[in-house]
C-alpha positions, -999 to 999 in steps of 0.1 A, spaced: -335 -410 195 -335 -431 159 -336 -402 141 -309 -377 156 -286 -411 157 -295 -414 118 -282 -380 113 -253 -384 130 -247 -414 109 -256 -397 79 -226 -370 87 -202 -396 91 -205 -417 64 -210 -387 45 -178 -375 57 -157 -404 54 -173 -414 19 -145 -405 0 -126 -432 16 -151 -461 1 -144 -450 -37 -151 -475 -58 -162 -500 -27 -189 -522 -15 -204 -508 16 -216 -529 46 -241 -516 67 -233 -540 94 -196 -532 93 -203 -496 88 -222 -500 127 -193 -513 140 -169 -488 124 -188 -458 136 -198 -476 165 -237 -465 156 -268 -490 157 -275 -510 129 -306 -493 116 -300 -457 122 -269 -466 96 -290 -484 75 -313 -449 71 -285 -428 66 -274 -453 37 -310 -449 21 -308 -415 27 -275 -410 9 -284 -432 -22 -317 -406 -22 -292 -383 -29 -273 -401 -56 -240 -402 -35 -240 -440 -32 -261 -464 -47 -283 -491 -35 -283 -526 -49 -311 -545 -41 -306 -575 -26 -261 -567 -23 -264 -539 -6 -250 -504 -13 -216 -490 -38 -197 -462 -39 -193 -456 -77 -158 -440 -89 -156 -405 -99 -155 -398 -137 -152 -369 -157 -181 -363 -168 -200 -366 -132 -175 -331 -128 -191 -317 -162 -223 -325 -150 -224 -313 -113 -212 -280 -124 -233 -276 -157 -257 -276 -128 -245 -251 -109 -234 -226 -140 -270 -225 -152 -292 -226 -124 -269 -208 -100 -266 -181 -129 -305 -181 -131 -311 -172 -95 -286 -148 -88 -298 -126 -116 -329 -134 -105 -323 -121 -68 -299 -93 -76 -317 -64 -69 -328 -74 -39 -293 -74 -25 -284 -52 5 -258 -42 30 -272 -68 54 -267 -95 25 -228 -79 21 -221 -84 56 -237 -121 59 -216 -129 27 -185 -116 43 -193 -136 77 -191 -162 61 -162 -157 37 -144 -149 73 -157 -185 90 -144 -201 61 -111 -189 68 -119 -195 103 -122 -234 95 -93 -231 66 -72 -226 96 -84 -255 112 -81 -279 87 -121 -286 90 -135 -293 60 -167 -305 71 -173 -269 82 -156 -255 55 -178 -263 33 -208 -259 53 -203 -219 52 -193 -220 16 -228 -237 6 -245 -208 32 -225 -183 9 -243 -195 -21 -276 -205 -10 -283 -171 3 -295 -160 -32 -316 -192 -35 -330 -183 -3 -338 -152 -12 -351 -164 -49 -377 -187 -25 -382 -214 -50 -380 -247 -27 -372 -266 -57 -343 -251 -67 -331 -250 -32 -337 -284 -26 -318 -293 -63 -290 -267 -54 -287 -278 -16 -282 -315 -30 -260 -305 -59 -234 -284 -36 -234 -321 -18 -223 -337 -46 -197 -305 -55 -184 -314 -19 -182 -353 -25 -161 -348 -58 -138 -329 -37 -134 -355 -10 -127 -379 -38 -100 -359 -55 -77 -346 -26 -70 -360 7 -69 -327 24 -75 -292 20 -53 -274 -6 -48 -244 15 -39 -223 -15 -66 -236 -32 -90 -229 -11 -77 -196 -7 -85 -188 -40 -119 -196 -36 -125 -172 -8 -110 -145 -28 -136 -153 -58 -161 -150 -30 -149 -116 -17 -150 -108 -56 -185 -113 -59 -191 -94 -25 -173 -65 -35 -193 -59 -71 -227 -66 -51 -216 -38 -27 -210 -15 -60 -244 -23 -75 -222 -38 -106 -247 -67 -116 -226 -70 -146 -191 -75 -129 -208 -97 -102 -224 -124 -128 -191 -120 -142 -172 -132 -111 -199 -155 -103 -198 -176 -134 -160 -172 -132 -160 -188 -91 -178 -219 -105 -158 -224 -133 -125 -225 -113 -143 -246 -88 -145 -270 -115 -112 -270 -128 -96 -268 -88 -111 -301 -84 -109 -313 -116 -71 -310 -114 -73 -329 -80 -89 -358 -96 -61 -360 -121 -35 -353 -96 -44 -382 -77 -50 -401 -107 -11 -392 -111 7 -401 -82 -19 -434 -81 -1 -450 -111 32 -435 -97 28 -458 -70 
């Protein structure tokens, strides 16, 4: 019961962590605030700093460090080079069935758009590009790329407060982009509008970090 109440922690917090940007975190106030037992918390906060998204100070506690450029540059030098890697790697092996999974979940994505859910937003966008690490079948990079698309995701709860619908939008067209080329058996197109997606993804949130810099010393 420990563990399934330490993932549902673990979902929360990673949720809500946006909110604690730049903050101390209390595991004992967290409890209260999520109304979850003190040590199922306290895993999901180790588990977290495991995966770099807070950090652990021994003997304090655990901190929410702010966003700074260069954790952007970084997450999605990532992404450009391994992601690049893999889906080369994996593109012959593409299919029809791999077209039409793509497009499900380009269509739940708009499903959850709709909704305003961006937990499960982004839960269908990582499935969109973990397919080809999947298919690669390297448990490394999966496990990297798994826990570098968490930390894409957490620089997007830090820079906007909602989902930018149009935004967003544009994303799922990059995505259909891709699909569309892998249909055609263009591997040349499809790195193209792959390396292109992760760019924008970068700049999108880049100018969401500044934007709320902006109105912040507005106010």
């Amino acid at each position: 019961m420990s563990v399934l109440l330490s993932d549902k922690a673990y979902s929360i917090i990673k949720e809500k962590i946006h909110l604690y940007d730049g903050q101390y975190l209390s595991v004992r106030k967290l409890s209260k605030e999520i109304n979850i037992g003190y040590s199922p918390v306290r895993e999901a906060c180790n588990r977290l700093s495991q995966e770099g998204l807070i950090k652990q100070l021994p003997g304090i506690g655990y901190y929410v460090p702010k966003v700074k450029e260069k954790y952007f540059t970084e997450v999605f030098e990532f992404r450009k080079v391994i992601g690049f890697y893999v889906f080369q790697k994996v593109f012959h092996l593409l299919n029809r069935e791999h077209v039409e999974m793509l497009s499900s979940f380009n269509e739940k994505m708009i499903e959850y758009l709709k909704k305003r859910d961006l937990e499960n937003f982004h839960k269908y966008d990582k499935k969109f590009h973990l397919l080809f690490f999947k298919l690669y079948d390297n448990s490394i990079f999966t496990n990297q790329m798994n826990n570098i698309m968490d930390r894409s995701y957490y620089c997007s709860y830090k820079t906007m407060d909602s989902i930018d619908k149009n935004q967003s939008i544009n994303a799922i067209e990059e995505h259909k982009e891709i699909v569309k080329y892998i249909a055609a058996h263009n591997q040349e197109m499809a790195m193209k509008k792959y390396i292109q997606h992760i760019e924008n993804n970068e700049a999108r949130i880049k100018e969401g970090y500044y934007n709320k810099l902006e109105k912040s010393l507005i106010i």
